[in-house]
TIGU-299799 format. One record per atom (N, C-alpha, C, CB): residue number from 1; residue in one letter; atom name; z negated, y, x negated. Coordinates in steps of 0.05 Angstrom, whole numbers, plus 5000, padded with zeros to 4 digits. Atoms other than C-alpha are relative to their C-alpha. Glycine has a CB too. Layout:
# TIGU-299799
   pos   code   site      z      y      x
   NUM      A     CA      Z      Y      X
...
//
This chain:
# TIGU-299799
   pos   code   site      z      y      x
     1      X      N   5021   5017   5009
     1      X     CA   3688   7185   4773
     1      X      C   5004   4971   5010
     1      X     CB   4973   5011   5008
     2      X      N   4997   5025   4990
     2      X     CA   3720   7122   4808
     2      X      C   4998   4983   4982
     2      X     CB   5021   4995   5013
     3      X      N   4996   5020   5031
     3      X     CA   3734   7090   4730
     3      X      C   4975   4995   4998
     3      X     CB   5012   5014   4969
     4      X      N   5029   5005   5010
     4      X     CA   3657   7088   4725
     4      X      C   4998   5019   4975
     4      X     CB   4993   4966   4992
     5      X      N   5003   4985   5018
     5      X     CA   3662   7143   4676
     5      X      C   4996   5034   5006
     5      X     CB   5020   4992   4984
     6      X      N   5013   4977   4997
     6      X     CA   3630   7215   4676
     6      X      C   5024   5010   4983
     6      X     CB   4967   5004   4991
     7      X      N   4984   4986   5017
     7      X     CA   3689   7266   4657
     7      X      C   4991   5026   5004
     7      X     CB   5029   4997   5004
     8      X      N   5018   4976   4997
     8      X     CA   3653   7332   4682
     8      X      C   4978   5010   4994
     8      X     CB   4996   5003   5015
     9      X      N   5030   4994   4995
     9      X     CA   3589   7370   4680
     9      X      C   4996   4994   5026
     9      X     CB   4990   5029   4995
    10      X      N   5015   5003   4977
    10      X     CA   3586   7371   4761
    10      X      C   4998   4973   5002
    10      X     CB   5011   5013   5023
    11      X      N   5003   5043   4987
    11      X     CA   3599   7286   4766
    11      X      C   4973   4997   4976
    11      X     CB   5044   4964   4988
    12      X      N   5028   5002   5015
    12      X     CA   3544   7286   4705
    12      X      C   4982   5003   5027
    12      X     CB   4993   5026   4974
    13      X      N   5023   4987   4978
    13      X     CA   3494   7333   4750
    13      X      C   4999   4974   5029
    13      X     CB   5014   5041   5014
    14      X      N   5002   5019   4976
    14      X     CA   3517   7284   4812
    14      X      C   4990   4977   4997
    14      X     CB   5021   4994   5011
    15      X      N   5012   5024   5018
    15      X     CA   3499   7227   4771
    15      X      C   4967   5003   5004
    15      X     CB   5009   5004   4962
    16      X      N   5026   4997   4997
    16      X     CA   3440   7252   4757
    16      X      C   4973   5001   5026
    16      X     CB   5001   5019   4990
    17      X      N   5013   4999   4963
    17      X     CA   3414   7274   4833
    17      X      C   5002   4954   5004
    17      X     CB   5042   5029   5035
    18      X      N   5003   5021   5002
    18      X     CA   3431   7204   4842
    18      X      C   4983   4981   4992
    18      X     CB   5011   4999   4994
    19      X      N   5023   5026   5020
    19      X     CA   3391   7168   4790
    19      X      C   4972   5012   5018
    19      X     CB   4995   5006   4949
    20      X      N   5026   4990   4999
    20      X     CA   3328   7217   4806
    20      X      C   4995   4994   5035
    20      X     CB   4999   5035   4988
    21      X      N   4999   5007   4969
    21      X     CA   3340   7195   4887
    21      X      C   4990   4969   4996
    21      X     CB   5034   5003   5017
    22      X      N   5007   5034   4997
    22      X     CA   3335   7120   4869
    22      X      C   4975   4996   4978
    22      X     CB   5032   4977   4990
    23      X      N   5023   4997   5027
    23      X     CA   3281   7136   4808
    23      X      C   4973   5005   5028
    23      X     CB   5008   5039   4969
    24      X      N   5022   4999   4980
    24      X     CA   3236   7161   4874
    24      X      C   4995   4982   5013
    24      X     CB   5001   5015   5016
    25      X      N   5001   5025   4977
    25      X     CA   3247   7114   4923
    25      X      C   4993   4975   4986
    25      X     CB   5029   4995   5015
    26      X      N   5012   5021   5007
    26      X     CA   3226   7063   4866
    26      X      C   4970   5010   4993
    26      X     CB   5015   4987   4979
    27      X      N   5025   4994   4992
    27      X     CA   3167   7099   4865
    27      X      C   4990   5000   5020
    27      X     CB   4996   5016   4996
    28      X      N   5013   5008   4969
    28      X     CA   3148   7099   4934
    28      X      C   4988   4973   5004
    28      X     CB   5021   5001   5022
    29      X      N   5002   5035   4995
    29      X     CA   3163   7025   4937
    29      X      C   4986   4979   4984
    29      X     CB   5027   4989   4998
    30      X      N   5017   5018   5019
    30      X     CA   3116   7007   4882
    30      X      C   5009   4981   4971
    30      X     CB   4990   4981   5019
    31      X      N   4989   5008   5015
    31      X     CA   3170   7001   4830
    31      X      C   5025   4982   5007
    31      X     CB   4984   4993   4987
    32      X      N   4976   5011   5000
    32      X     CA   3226   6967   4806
    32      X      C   5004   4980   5028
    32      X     CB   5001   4985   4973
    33      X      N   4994   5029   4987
    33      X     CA   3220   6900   4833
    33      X      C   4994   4997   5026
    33      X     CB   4985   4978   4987
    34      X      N   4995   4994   4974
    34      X     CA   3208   6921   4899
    34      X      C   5027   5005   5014
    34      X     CB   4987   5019   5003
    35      X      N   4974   4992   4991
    35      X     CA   3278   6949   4900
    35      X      C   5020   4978   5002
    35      X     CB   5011   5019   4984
    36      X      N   4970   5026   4997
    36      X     CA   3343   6909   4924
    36      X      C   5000   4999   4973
    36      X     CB   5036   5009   5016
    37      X      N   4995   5001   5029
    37      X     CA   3375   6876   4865
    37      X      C   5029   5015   5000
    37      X     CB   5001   4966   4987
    38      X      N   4967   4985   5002
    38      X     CA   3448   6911   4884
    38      X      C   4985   5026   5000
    38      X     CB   5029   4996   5031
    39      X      N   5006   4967   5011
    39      X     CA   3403   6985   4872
    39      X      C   4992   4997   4980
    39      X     CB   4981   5019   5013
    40      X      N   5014   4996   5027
    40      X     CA   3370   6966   4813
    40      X      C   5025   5001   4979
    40      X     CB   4976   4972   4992
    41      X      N   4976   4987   5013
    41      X     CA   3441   6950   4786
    41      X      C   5015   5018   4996
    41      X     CB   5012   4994   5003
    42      X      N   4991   4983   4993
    42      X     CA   3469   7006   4812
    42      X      C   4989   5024   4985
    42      X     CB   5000   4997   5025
    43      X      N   5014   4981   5019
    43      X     CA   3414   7051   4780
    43      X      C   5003   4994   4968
    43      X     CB   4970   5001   5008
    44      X      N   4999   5006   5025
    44      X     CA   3425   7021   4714
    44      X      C   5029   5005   4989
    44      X     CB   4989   4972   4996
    45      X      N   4975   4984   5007
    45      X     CA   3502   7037   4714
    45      X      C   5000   5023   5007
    45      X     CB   5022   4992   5011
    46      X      N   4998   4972   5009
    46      X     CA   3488   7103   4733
    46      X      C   4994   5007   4978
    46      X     CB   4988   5013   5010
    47      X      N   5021   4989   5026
    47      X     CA   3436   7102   4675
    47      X      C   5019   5004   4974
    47      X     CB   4972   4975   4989
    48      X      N   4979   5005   5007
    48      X     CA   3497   7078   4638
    48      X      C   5017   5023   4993
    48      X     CB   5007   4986   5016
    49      X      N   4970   4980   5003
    49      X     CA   3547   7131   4648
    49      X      C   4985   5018   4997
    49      X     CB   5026   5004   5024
    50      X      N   5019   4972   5006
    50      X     CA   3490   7192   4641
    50      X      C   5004   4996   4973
    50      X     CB   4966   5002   5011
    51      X      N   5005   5003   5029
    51      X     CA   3482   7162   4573
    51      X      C   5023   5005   4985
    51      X     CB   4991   4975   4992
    52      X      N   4967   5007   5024
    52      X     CA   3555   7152   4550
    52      X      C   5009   5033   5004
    52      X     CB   5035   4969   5018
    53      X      N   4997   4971   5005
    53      X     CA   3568   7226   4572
    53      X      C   4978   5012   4977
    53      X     CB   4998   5016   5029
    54      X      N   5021   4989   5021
    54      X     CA   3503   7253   4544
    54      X      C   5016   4991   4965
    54      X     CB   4963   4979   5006
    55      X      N   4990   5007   5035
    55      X     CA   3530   7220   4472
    55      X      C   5024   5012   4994
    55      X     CB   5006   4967   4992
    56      X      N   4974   4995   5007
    56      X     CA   3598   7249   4484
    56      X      C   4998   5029   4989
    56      X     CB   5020   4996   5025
    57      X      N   5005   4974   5010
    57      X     CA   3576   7318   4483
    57      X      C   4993   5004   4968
    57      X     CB   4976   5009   5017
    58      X      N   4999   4996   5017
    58      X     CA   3585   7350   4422
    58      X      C   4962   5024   4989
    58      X     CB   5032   5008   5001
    59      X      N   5019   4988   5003
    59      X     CA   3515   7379   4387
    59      X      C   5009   5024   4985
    59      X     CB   4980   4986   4990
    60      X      N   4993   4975   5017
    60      X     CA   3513   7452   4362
    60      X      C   4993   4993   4976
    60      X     CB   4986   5026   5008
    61      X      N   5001   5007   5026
    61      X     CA   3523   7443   4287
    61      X      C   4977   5016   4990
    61      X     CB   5027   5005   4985
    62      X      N   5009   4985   5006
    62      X     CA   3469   7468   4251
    62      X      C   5010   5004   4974
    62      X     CB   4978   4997   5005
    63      X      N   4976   4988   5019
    63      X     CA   3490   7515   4195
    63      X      C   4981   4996   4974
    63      X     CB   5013   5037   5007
    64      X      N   5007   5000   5019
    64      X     CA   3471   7494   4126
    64      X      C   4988   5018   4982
    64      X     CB   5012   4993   4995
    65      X      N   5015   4970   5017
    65      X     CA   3423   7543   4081
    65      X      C   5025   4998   4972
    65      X     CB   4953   4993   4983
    66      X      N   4975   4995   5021
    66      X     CA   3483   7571   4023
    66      X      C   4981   5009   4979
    66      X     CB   5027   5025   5009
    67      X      N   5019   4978   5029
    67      X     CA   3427   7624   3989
    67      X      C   4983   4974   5006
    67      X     CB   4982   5044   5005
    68      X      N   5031   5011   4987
    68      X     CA   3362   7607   3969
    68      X      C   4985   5012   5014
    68      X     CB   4982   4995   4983
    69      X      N   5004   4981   4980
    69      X     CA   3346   7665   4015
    69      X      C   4999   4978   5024
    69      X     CB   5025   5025   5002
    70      X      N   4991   5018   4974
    70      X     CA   3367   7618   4075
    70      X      C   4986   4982   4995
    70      X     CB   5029   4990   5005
    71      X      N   5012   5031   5000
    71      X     CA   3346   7554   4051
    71      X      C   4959   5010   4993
    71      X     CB   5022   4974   4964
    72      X      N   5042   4990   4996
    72      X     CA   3262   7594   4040
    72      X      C   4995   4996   5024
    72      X     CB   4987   5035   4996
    73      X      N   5005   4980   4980
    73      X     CA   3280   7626   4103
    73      X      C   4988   4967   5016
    73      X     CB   5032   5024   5014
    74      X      N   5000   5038   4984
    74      X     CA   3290   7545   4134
    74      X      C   4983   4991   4994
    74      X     CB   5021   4975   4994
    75      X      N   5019   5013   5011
    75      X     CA   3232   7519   4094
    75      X      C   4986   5005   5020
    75      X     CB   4991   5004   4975
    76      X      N   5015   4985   4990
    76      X     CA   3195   7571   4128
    76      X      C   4993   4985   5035
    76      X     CB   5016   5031   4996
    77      X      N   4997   5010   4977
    77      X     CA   3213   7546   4193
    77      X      C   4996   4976   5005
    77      X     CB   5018   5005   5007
    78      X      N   5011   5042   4997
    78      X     CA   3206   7470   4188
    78      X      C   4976   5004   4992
    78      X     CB   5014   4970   4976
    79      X      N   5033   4993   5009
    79      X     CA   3138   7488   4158
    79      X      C   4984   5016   5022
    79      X     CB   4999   5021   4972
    80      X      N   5012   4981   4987
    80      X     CA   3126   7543   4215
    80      X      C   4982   5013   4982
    80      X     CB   4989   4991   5022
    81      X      N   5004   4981   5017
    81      X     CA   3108   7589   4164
    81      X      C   5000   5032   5003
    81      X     CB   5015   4994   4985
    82      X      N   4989   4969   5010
    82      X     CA   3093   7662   4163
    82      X      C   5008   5011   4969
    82      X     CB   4977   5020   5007
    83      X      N   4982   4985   5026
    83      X     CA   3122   7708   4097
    83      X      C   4961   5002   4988
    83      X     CB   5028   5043   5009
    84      X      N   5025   5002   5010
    84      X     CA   3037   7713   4084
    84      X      C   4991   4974   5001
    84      X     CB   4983   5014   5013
    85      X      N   5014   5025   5001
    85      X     CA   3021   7638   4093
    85      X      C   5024   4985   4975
    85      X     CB   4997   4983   5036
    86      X      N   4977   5005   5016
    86      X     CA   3085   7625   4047
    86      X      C   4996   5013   4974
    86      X     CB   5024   5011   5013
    87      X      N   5012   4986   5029
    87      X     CA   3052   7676   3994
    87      X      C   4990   4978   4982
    87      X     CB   4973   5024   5005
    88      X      N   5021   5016   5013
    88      X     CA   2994   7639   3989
    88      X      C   4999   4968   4992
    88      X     CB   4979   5004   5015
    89      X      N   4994   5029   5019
    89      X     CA   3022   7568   3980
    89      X      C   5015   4999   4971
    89      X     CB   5020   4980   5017
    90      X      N   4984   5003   5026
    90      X     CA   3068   7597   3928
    90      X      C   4986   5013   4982
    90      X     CB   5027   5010   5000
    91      X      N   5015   4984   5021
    91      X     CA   3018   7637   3894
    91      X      C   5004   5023   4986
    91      X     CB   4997   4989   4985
    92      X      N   4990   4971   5008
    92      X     CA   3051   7703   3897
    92      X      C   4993   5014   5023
    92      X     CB   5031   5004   4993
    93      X      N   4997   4981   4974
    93      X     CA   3044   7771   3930
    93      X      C   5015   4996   5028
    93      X     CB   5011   5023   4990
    94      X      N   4988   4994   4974
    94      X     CA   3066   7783   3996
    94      X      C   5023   5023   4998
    94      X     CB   4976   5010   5019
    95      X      N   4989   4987   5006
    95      X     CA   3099   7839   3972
    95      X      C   5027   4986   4982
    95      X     CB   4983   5017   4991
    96      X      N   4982   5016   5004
    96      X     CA   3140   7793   3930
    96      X      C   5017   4973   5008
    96      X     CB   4994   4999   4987
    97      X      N   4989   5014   4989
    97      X     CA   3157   7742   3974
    97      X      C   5013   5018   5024
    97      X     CB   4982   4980   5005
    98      X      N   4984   4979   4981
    98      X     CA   3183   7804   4024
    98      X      C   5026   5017   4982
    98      X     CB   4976   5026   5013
    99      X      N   4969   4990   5019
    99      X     CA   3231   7831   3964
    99      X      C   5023   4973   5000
    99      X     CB   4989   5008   4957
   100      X      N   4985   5035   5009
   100      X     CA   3251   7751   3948
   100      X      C   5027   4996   5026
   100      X     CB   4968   4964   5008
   101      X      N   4982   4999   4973
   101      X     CA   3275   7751   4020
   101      X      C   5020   5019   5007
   101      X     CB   4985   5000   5021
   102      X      N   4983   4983   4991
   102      X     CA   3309   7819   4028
   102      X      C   5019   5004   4974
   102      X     CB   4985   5026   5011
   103      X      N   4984   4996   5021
   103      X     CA   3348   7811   3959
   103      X      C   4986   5011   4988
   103      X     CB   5022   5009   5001
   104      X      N   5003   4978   5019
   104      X     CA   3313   7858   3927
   104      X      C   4985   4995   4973
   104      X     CB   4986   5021   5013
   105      X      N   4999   5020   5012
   105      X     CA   3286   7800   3877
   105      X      C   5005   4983   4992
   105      X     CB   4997   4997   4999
   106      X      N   4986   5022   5003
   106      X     CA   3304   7752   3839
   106      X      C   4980   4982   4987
   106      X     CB   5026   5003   4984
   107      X      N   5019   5022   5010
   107      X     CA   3262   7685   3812
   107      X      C   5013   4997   4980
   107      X     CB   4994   4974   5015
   108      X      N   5010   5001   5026
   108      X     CA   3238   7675   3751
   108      X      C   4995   4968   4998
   108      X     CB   4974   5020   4994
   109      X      N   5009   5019   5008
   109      X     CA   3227   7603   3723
   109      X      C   4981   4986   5014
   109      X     CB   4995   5004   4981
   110      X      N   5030   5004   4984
   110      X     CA   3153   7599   3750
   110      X      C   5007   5001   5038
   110      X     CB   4974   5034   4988
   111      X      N   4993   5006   4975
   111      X     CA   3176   7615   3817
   111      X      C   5020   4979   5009
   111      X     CB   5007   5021   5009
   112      X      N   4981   5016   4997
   112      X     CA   3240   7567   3817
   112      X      C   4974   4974   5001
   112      X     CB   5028   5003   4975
   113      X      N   5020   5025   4993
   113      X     CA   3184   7512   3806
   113      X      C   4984   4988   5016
   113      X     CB   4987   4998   4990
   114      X      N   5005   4996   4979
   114      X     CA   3144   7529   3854
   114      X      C   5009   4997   5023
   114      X     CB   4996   5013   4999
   115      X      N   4973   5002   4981
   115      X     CA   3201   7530   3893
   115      X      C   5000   4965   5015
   115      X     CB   5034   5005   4974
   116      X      N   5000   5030   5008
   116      X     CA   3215   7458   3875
   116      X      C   4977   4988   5011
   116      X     CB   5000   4993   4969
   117      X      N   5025   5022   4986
   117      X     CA   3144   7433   3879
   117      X      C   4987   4999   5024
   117      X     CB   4978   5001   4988
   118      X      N   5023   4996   4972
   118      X     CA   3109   7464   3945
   118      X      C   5017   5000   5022
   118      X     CB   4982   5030   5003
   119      X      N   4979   5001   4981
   119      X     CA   3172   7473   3986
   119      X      C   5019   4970   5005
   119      X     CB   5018   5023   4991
   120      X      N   4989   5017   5010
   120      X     CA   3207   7412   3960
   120      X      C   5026   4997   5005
   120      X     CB   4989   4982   5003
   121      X      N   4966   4992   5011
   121      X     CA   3279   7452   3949
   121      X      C   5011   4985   4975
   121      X     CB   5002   5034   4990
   122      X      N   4991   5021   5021
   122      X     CA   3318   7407   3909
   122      X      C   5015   5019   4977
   122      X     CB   5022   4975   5013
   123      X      N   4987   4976   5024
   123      X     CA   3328   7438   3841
   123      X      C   5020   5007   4990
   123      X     CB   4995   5000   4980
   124      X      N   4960   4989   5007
   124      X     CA   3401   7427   3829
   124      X      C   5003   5022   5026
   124      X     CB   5033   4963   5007
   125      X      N   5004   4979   4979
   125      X     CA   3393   7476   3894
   125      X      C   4998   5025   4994
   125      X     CB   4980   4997   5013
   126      X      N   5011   4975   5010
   126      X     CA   3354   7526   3867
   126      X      C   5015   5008   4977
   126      X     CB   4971   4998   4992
   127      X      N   4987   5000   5024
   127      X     CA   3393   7522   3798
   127      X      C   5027   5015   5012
   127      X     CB   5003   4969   4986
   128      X      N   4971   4980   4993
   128      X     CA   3458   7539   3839
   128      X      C   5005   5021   5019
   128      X     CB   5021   4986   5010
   129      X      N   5001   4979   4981
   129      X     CA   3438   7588   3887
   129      X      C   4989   5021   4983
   129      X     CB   4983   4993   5026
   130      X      N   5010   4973   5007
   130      X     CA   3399   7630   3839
   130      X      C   5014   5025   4989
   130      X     CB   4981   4996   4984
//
């Protein structure tokens, strides 16, 4: 970590202890501008190199909906939706929104719209998944 650059998780974590040591002690002292000006620098290139790692790290990809099975299932979830509160916006059984999901149905016109309008699945979507 002499380059001023974070190549680990443990020099991260040390980083960190660090910042949260001089983050207190500017608390104590009634803030920043209480602090020397060679720590305030010093905390701001740590802040620095936490950040440039943090960005380096790669994010777990999230995995694109393929069916329209998947992409309900996802609606469902950005909505926080149960399979009964998901009935009743779409204006079908419960029983048919529990086939829709396990394959054991397929949409009809009226539902593809529905689809479209209350969920707001994009219809070239629905058109190629169905």
């Amino acid at each position: 970590m002499k380059t001023g650059q974070i190549n680990s998780k443990k020099e991260y974590d040390d980083v960190m202890k660090r910042i949260e040591k001089q983050l207190q002690k500017s608390t104590k002292s009634g803030g920043f501008k209480n602090l020397p000006a060679s720590e305030v620098k010093a905390l701001q290139k740590l802040s620095l190199m936490a950040e440039k790692y943090e960005d380096s790290i790669p994010l777990m990809p999230i995995k694109t909906p393929t069916t329209l099975t998947e992409m309900i299932r996802y609606k469902m979830f950005e909505m926080n939706l149960k399979q009964k509160q998901l009935a009743k916006i779409l204006e079908i059984s419960e029983t048919r929104i529990s086939e829709l999901l396990t394959g054991k149905r397929k949409i009809n016109i009226e539902l593809a719209k529905k689809l479209h309008s209350k969920l707001h699945i994009d219809a070239h979507f629905i058109l190629e998944a169905a």
